[in-house]
N, C-alpha and C positions, 0 to 999 in steps of 0.2 A: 375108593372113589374120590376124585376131585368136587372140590366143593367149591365155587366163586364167591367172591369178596360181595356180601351184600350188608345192606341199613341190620343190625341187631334187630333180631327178636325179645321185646320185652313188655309183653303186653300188660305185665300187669305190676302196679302199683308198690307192691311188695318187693320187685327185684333191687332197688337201691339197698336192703337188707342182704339180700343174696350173695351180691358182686362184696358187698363188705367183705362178708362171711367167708366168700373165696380168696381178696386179696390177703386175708389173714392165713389162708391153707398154703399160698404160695401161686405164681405165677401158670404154674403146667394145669391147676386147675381152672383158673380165668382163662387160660388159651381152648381146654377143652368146653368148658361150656360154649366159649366165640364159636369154637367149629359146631358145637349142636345148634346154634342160633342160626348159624347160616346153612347150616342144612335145613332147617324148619323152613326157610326162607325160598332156600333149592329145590322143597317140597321134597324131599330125604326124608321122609318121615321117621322110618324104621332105623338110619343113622342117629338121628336125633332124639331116638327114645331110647336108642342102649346107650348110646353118654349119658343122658343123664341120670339112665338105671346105675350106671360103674358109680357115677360124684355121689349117688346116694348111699353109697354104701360107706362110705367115710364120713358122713356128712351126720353129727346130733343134734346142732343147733335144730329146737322144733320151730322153730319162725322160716327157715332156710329152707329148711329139709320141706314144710308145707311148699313153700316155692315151688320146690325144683320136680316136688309130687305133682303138683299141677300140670307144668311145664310138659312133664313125661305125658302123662295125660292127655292132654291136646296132641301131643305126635301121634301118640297112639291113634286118638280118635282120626287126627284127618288121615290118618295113615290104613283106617278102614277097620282097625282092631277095636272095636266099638265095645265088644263084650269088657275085654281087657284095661280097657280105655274107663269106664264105669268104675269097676272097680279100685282103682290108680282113684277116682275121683272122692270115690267113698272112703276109704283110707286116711287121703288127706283129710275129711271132713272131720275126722275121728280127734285130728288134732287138733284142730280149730275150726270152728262154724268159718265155712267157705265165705266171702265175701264177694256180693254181685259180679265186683271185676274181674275175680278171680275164675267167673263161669263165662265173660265174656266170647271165649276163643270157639266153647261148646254151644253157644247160641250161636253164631255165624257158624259153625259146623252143622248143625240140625235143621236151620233153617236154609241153610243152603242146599244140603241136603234133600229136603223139602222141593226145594226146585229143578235140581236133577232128576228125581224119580217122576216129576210132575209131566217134564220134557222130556225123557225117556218113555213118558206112554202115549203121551201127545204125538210123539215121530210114530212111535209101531201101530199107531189107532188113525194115523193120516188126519188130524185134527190140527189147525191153527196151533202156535206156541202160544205160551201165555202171555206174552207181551201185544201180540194180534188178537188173544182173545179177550182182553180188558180193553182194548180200543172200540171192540163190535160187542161190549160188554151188552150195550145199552139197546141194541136188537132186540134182544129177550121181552122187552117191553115195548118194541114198535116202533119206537122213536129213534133211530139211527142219526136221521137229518136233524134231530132238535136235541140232541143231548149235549151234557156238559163232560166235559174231558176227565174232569176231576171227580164231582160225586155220581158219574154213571146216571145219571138221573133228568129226568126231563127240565128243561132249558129254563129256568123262572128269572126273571128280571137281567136279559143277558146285557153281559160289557163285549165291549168288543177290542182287543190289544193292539198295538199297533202293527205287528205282527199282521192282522187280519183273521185270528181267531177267536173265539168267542164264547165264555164261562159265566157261568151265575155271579152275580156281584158278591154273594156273599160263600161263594167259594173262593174266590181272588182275595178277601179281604179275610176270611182263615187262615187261606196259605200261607201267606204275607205274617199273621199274628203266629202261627205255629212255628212255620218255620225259622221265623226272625230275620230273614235276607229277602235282596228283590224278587219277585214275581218273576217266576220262570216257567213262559209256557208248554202245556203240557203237551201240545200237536207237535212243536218244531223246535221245541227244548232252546228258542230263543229269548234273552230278554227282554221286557218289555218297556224297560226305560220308565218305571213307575214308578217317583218319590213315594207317593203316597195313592194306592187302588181308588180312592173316593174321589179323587180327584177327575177319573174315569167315572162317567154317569154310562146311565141304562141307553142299551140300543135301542131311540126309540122305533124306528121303523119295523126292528124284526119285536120287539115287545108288544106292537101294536098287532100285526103278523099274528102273530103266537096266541096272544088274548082272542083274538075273532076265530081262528082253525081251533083251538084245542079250551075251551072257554073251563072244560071239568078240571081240566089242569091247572089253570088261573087258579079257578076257586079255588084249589088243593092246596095251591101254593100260598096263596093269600090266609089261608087255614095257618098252614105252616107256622107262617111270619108271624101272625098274631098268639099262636102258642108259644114262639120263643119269645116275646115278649112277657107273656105272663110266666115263662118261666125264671127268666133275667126278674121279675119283679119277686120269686117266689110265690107264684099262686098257684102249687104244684095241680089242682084237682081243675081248675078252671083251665088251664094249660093241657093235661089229659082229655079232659073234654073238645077240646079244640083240636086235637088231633085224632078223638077217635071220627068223629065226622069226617076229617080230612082225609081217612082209609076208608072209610061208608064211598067218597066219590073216586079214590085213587084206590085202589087195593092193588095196587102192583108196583105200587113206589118202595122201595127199598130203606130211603131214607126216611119216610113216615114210620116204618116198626121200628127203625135205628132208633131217633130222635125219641119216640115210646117208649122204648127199650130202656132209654136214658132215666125218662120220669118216673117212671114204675121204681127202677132204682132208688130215684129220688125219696120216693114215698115207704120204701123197703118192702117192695111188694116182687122180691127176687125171681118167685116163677112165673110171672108175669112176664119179667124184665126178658129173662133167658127166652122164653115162648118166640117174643118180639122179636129179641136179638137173631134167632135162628132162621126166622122169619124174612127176615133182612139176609142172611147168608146164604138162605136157598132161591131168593128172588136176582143175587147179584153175587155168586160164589167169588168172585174177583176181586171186588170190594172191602179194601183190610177195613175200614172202619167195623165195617158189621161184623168182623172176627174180634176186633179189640170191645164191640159193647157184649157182645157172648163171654168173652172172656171174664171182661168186669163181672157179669151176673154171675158167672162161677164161680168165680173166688168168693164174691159175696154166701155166697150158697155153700163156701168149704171143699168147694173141686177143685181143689187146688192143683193136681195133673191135668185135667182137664183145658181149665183156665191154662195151661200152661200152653198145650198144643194149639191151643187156639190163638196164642200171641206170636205163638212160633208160625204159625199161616200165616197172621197177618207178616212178620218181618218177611216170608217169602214172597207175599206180594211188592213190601213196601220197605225195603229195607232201610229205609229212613225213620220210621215212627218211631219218634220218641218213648210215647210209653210203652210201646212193647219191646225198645231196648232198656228202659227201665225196668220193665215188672218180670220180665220173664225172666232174667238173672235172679231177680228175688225169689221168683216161686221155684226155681232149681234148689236156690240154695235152703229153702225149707225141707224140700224134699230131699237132700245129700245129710242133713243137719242130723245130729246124733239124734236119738229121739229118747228124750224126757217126760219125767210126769211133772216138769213144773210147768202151772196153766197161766200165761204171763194175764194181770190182772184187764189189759187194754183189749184182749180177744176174747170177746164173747164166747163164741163158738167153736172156740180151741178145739172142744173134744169130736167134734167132728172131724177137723183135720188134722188131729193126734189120730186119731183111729186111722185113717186114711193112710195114714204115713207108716205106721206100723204093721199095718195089710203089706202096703208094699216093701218094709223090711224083708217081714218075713218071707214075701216071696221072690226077692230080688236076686237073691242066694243061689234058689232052685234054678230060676227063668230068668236066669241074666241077659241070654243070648235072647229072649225074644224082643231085649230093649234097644234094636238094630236098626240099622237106615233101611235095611232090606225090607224091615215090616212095618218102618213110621210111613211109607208112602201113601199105605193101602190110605190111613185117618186121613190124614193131609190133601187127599183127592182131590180137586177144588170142582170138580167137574160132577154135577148131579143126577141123578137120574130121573130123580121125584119130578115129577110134576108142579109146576108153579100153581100157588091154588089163583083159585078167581077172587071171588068176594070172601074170604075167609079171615078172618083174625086168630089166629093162634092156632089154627087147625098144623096138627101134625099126620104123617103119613103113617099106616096104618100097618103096627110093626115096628118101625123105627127104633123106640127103645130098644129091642133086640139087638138091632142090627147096629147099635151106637155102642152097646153093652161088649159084644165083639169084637168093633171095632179099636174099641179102650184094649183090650186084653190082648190083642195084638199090639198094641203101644206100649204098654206096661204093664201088662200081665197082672190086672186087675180081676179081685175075684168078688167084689161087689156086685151084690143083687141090686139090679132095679125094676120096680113094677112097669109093664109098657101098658099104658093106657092110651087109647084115641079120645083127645080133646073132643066136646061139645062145640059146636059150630057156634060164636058167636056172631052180634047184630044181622043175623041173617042172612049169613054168608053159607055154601056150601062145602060139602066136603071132599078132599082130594084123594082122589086113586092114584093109585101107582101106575101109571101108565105112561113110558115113555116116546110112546108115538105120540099124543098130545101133546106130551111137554116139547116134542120138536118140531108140531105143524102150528104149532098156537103162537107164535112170533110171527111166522111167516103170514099166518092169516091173518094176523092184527096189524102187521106193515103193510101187505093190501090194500087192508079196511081203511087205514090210515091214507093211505096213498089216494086211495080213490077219493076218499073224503076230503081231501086237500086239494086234488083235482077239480072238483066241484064245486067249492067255496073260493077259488082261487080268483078275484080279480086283475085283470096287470095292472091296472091304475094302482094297487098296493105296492106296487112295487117301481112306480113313477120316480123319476129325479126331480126336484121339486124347482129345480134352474132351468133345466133346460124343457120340464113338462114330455119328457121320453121316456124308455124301457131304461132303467139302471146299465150301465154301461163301464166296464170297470168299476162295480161300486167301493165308495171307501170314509169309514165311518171317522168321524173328528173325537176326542177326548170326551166332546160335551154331548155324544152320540146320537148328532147328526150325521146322517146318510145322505153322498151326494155319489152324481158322474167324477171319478177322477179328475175330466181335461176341466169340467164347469167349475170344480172347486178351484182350481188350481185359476180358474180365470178371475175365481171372485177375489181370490186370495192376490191377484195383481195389485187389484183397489184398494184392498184393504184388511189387515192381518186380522179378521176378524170371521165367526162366523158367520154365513149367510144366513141366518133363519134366527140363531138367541145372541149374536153376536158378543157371543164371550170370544175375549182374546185369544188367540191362537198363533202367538210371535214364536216360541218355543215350536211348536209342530212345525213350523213352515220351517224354521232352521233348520231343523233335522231333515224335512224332505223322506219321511217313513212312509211315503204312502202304497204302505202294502192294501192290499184289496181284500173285502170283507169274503172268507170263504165260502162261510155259510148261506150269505144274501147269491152269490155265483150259480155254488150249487143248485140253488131252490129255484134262480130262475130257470139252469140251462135243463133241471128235471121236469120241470112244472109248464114253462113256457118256452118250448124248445122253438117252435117255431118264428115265434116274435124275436128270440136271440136271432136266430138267423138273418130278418129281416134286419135288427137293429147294426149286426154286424157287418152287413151290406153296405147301409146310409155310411157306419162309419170307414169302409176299408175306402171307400168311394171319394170319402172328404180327405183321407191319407195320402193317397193317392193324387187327389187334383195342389195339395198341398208338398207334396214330394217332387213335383215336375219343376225342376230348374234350367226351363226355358218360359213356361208360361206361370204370371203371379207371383214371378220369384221375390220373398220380402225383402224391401231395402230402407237402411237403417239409415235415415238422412244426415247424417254429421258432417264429415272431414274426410280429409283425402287417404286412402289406403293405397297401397302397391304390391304386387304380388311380391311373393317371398319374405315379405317384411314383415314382424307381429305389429298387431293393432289392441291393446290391450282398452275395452271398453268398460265405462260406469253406468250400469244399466238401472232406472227407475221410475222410468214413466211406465205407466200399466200398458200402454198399447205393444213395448218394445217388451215387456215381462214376456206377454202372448207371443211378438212373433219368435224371441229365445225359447220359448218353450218348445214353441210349434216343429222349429228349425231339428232340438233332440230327437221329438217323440217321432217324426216322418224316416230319423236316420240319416238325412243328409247330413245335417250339422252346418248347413252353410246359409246365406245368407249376401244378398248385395249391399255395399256400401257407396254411398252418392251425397256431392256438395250440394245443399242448397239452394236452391234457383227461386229467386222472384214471382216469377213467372210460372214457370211448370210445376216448379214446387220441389223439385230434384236434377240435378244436372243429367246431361243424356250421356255422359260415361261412369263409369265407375269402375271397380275390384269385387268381384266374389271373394268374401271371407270364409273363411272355413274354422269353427269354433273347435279347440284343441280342449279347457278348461272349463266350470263355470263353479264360482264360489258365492254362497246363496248369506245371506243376514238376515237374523230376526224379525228386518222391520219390509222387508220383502225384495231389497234391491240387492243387485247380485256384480258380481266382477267375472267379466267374462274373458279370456284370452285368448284371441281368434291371430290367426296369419292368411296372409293375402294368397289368393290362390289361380284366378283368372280374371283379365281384362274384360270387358263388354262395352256394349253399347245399347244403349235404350231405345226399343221398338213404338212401346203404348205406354205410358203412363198411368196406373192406376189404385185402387184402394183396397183394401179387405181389414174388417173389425178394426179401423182404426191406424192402422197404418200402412204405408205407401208398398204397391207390388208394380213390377216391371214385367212386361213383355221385350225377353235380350237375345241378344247374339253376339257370339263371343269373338273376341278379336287377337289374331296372331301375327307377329313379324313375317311379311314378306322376305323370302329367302334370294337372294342373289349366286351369281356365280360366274368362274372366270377373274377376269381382270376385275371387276366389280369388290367379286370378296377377298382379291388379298387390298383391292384400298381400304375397305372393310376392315381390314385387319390389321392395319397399320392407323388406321382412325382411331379403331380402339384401341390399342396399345399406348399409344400417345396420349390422349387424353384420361387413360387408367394413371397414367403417371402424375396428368396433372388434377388428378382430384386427391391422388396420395399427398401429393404435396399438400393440399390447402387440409387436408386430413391434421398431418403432420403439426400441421402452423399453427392447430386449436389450442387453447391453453389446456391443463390437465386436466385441472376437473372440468369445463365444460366434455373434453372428448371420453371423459369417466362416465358424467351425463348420459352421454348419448350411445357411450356402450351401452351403459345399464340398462336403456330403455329399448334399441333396437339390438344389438349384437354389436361386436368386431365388424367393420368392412368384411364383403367377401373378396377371396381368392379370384384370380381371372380365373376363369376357362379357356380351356383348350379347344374348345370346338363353338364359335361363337353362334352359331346359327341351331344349335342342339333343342333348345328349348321356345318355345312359340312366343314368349316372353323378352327375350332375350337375357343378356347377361344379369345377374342378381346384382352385383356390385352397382349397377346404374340406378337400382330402384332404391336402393338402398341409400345410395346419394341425393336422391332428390326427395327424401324421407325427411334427410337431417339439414339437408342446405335451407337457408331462412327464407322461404319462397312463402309467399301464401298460395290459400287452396285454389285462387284462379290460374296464377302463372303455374302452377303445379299441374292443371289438368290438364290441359293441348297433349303432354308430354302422354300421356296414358291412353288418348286418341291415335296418337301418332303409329303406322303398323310398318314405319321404314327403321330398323334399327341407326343406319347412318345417320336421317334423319334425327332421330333423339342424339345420337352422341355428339350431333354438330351444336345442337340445343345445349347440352352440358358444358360443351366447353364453352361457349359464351357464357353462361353464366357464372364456370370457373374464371375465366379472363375477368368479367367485371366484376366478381364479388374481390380479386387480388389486386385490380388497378383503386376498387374502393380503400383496399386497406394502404395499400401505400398513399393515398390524400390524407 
C-alpha cells in the first residue's frame, strides 16, 4: 500500500533516544520506522504496528525498545485492537514506569473515543449532538434567555463583548487566567479584542433586568461571591456556610455543588466533596468542570480508575482542560505501573490504591477484552436519566450505587464491593425518584413559569434608550456597559468620543467601529415586547426611508466645487457632517450633494451628487472619506435637518443635438481636446505629478460624444485642475449645452496661454 509523505509521527519525548538508537542499526532501519510514522499519520494503523513489531525484534536497547513498545501500541489502539493494544502498554510498563507523555496518544484515543460512541447514540436516539446539546445545556434549569455560554449557569453580573454576546464577568476573567491567551467568545468563536476583561464593566441595563425578574438568583449569586471571597481569604467553614444557604434559595445551580464540592475538599471532607461533585454532573451532564471536581474527590478517596473516567469525560467535553490533560496521564500511568509493596512515605493512603491496582492486575489478564471502546461508552454517557432533584443536597437516586458498581465493571472489570445506601435528605430538601418523565417536563414547566413571570413583571420603560427616551432599537453596549440605540450612540459619539451617561473615554471603540448589537438585550425584546418592536420598527423604516429619497432632503455638504467623474477626497469633522456621513451608509445610498457657499441662501443653487466609494474613521472621531462625482443638479427648496443643509433637486443633463449640429459638435471637441492637451503638457512635472496624484491622468476622448448626460469626462476633469475659483467654475456645471461649455474651455485655454506668454 502506498503511503504519502507526511510531518513524522513523534509524540513523545523519548524518540530523540530512539532515532539515535536506529541511526546506529543503520539506515534501512531509520527508513522503516519513517514509513511506520507516516503510516500512523495515513491512519494505516495495522501497517504501522507490524513495523514496528519487525524493529522490535532486533532491537535490546531497554530505553528504545520502551519507545517503539509504545509507539506499537497507540497503532494498535487507534487501529481498534484495544485488547492487544493494553497489553503492548503493560509490557512496556514492565520496563520502566510509563511516563504521562508516553500515555498521551491513549488519552486522545479514549477520550475521543468517548465522543464517538456519545454521537453514535445521539444520531440512532434522534437526540441533539453534543455540541447542540451544551449550548441548550442551560434549559434544564429554565433559564435559556439568561444563561452564560461558559459555566451553563444563570447569567450573574453579565459583560457584554464586542462581539454582542454576553458572559458572567468572572467567567471571562477565568478564561482569560486559565487559558493564558485573548478572550474568545464562546457563541461566535470570535475575538474580542480584550487587552484586559476588567476593563469590560457589568451590563448595566441587563444587570439591572436580571436583579428585578429573577431577585432568588441575585441573592444566590451575591451568596456565591462572598463565599469566594472568604474562600480566597481561607475561612474555609464560613465560606461553606455561605454557600450552603446559597443552594437553600438555588438548588438547581450546578455551579453552587461544584464550588462546594471544592470546599469540602478543602476541609478533607471527601464524601461530601464527591456527593456535591455528582451533584453538579447530574444537574449539567455537559459540564467538564463538574467531571474534573468528581474526579479530584476520587482520587482523594483512592479511586483512582474512577477518577480516571471521569477526566476522560471531561477531555470529551473539553478537550482543552488543562488538568485533565495533566492528571489523567498520571492516573493511567499509576494504574499500567508494575505493582509494588514499597508505600512511598508522601501517600497517605497508598494502600488503598495498592489494593485497587492489584484487583485490577489480577483481573486484567482474565477480562482484558472488557477494557474496550465498545464498553467505555455505556460509563461515559453524558446523558441521564435521573431526575434533577428539587431542594435536595446530596440526595442520591435510589440504587445508583448498584448501577455505578456495573457500570465500573464494564470499564474495568472491577470486582469491588460497594454498599449502595440512599443519602438522608439534607436542609430540608426532598428526595428523588427515578422518574424520567419528570426529569423531561420539569424544564419545560419551569421555562413557562419563567416565561410567564417575566411577562408579567416586564416593563418597556426597562428597556428605554436613555438618548433618545424610545424602545432600544439596534441595542449596543459600550466597554463601560452602557446600553444605547446604535444610530443615538453613534450621534453622541459625533460630539464627543466619550460616553453619554459616565463619560469614560471611548477613542479606541469608535476607531474600531465594532458595533456589533447586544444579542441578548434583542432577543428579550423581540420575545417579551413583540409588539412595541414592530411599532418601533415602523417610526424607524419610516425615517430610512424619508432619509433614502434622493430627490427630496437630499443632504449637502457645503464646501467647494465637485464635477462629476472626478474624486473629491473629503476631511470630515464637524458633528453635523459626522451625522450626515453616517446617515448617507446606513440608508445605502452612499451619496450625498455637494454645493459652494452662498451669502445669502447659504448654499449655491447648483451642485454634483457625490457618491462615497471609502470612509477611514480616527480615534478622535473625524473621518477621510473618498467620494467621486456622480450627477449634476440644480436646487429646488433650500433647507435643514439635525443641523445640516438638505436640498429639494433635480438633476440636470446635456441637451443632445443632431445633424450638421453634432458633427460641428465634433469638430469643436476635438479641437479644443487638443488644446487643453497642450496646456496639460506645458505644466511643469511635478506640479502635473500633483495633480495626477490627486485627481487621476486626463481622460481619453470618447467616441460617441453625446453618450453620457454629463458629457465628456476629460472636460470636467479640466475644469477640476485649471486655477479657476469656485465662482467662475460653477456657471460651467449649470450649463446643459455641451457646445456651450467647450466654447467656455477654450477661452479660458486661450487666456490662461496668452497669460503665460506676458
Amino acid at each position: 500500500m502506498a503511503v504519502g509523505v507526511l510531518t513524522t509521527y513523534a509524540p513523545h519525548r523519548g524518540g530523540d533516544r530512539l532515532r539515535t538508537t536506529c541511526l546506529g542499526m543503520g539506515t534501512e532501519t531509520e527508513s522503516m520506522l519513517q514509513l511506520a510514522a507516516e503510516a500512523f499519520q495515513s491512519k494505516n494503523f495495522d501497517l504501522a504496528a507490524d513495523i514496528y513489531e519487525c524493529q522490535l525484534a532486533g532491537l535490546a536497547d531497554p530505553g528504545s525498545r520502551q519507545e517503539l513498545m509504545v509507539k506499537r501500541a497507540d497503532a494498535l489502539a487507534f487501529g481498534g485492537k484495544f485488547t492487544e493494544a493494553f497489553g503492548v502498554y503493560r509490557q512496556a510498563a514492565q520496563i520502566e514506569r510509563l511516563r504521562p507523555i508516553h500515555l498521551s496518544s491513549l488519552i486522545e484515543y479514549l477520550s475521543s473515543s468517548i465522543i464517538r460512541r456519545q454521537e453514535g447514540a445521539e444520531g440512532e436516539s434522534g437526540s441533539p449532538a453534543t455540541g447542540e446539546t451544551a449550548a441548550l445545556a442551560a434549559t434544564r434549569t429554565g433559564y435559556e434567555d439568561f444563561s452564560c455560554r461558559i459555566c451553563l449557569s444563570f447569567l450573574f453580573e453579565p459583560v457584554t463583548l464586542p462581539c454582542g454576546h454576553c458572559f458572567c464577568k468572572k467567567c471571562l476573567e477565568r478564561e482569560r487566567k486559565e487559558k493564558e491567551r485573548p478572550v474568545v467568545c464562546k457563541e461566535c468563536r470570535d475575538s474580542s479584542w480584550v487587552a484586559d476583561v476588567q476593563s469590560y464593566r457589568v451590563n448595566v441595563v441587563l444587570s439591572n433586568l436580571l436583579a428585578k425578574w429573577f431577585p432568588r438568583q441575585q441573592q444566590a449569586g451575591r451568596l456565591r461571591r462572598e463565599g469566594n471571597g472568604l474562600y480566597a481569604e481561607k475561612k474555609m467553614e464560613a465560606a461553606l456556610e455561605k454557600y450552603n444557604q446559597a443552594i437553600l434559595i438555588a438548588p438547581m445551580d450546578h455551579i453552587l455543588f461544584s464550588n462546594r464540592s471544592q470546599i469540602h475538599s478543602s476541609l478533607r471532607h471527601y464524601e461530601k466533596a464527591l456527593r456535591d461533585a455528582e451533584m453538579a454532573c447530574r444537574l449539567m451532564p455537559h459540564w467538564s468542570k463538574g467531571h474534573v471536581r468528581k474526579a479530584q474527590a476520587l482520587g482523594s478517596l483512592g479511586r483512582s480508575e474512577e477518577a480516571l473516567r471521569e477526566y476522560l469525560v471531561c477531555l470529551s467535553i473539553e478537550p482543552d482542560c488543562k488538568l485533565a490533560k495533566t492528571e489523567a496521564p498520571k492516573l493511567l500511568s499509576d494504574l499500567l505501573a508494575p505493582v509494588t509493596n514499597q508505600v512511598p512515605e508522601h501517600i497517605s493512603d497508598y494502600s488503598n490504591i495498592l489494593s485497587s491496582r492489584l484487583h485490577i492486575k489480577n483481573n486484567i489478564s482474565a477480562h482484558l477484552q472488557n477494557f474496550s471502546p465498545r464498553l467505555v461508552s455505556s460509563p461515559f454517557s453524558l446523558h441521564s436519566t435521573d431526575s434533577v432533584p428539587g431542594r435536595s443536597e446530596g440526595s442520591e437516586v435510589k440504587g445508583q450505587g448498584k448501577a455505578e458498581i456495573q457500570r465500573l465493571d464494564r470499564c474495568f472489570h472491577l470486582k469491588r464491593k460497594r454498599q449502595s445506601t440512599e443519602e438522608d435528605v439534607e436542609e430540608g430538601g426532598e428526595k428523588s425518584g427515578n422518574n424520567p418523565k419528570r426529569s423531561k417536563s420539569e424544564p419545560s414547566a419551569v421555562t413557562d413559569s419563567l416565561r410567564s413571570m417575566v411577562g408579567d413583571v416586564l416593563d418597556p420603560t426597562d428597556l428605554e434608550c436613555s438618548l433618545c427616551m424610545r424602545l432600544f432599537y439596534e441595542p449596543v453596549t459600550t466597554p463601560c456597559g452602557h446600553t444605547f440605540c446604535l444610530q443615538c450612540l453613534e450621534r453622541c459619539l459625533d460630539h464627543n468620543p466619550k460616553c453619554p451617561l459616565c463619560k469614560e473615554e471611548l477613542s479606541e471603540y469608535l476607531v474600531q467601529r465594532q458595533y456589533c448589537k447586544t444579542i441578548l438585550m434583542e432577543k428579550l425584546i423581540s420575545k417579551y415586547l413583540p409588539s412595541e418592536l414592530m411599532e418601533r420598527e415602523k417610526v424607524q423604516l419610516e425615517e430610512m426611508a424619508e432619509l433614502s429619497n434622493l430627490n427630496k432632503n437630499v443632504p449637502i455638504f457645503v464646501c467647494t466645487m465637485a464635477f462629476p467623474t472626478v474624486p473629491c477626497p473629503l476631511h470630515i469633522f464637524e458633528p453635523c457632517y459626522r451625522l450626515m456621513i453616517r446617515r448617507c451608509i446606513e440608508t445605502g445610498t452612499n451619496c450625498f450633494g455637494m454645493c459652494l457657499g452662498d451669502n445669502l441662501k447659504g448654499f449655491a443653487d447648483y451642485g454634483c451628487l457625490l457618491e462615497i466609494r471609502d470612509v477611514k474613521f480616527f480615534s478622535d472621531g473625524r473621518s477621510v472619506v473618498d467620494t467621486i462625482g456622480r450627477r449634476r443638479f440644480k436646487v429646488i427648496q433650500h433647507s435643514q435637518r439635525d443641523g445640516y443643509n438638505t436640498a429639494d433637486i433635480e438633476y440636470l443633463e446635456d441637451v443632445k443635438v443632431e445633424g450638421v449640429a453634432e458633427r460641428e459638435l465634433q469638430s469643436l471637441h476635438d479641437a479644443v481636446y487638443d488644446q487643453a492637451l497642450v496646456w496639460v503638457n506645458s505644466l511643469k512635472a511635478e506640479q502635473k505629478e500633483r495633480i495626477e496624484g490627486h485627481f487621476g491622468p486626463m481622460p481619453e476622448k470618447v467616441s460617441e460624444l453625446q453618450a453620457s448626460p454629463n458629457g465628456p469626462s476629460w472636460c470636467w476633469w479640466l475644469l477640476a485642475v485649471l486655477p479657476l475659483e469656485g465662482r467662475a467654475q460653477l456657471p460651467f456645471l449649470a450649463l446643459t449645452s455641451l457646445k456651450d461649455r467647450l466654447s467656455g474651455i477654450r477661452k479660458v485655454l486661450l487666456f490662461m496661454s496668452q497669460s503665460r506668454h506676458r
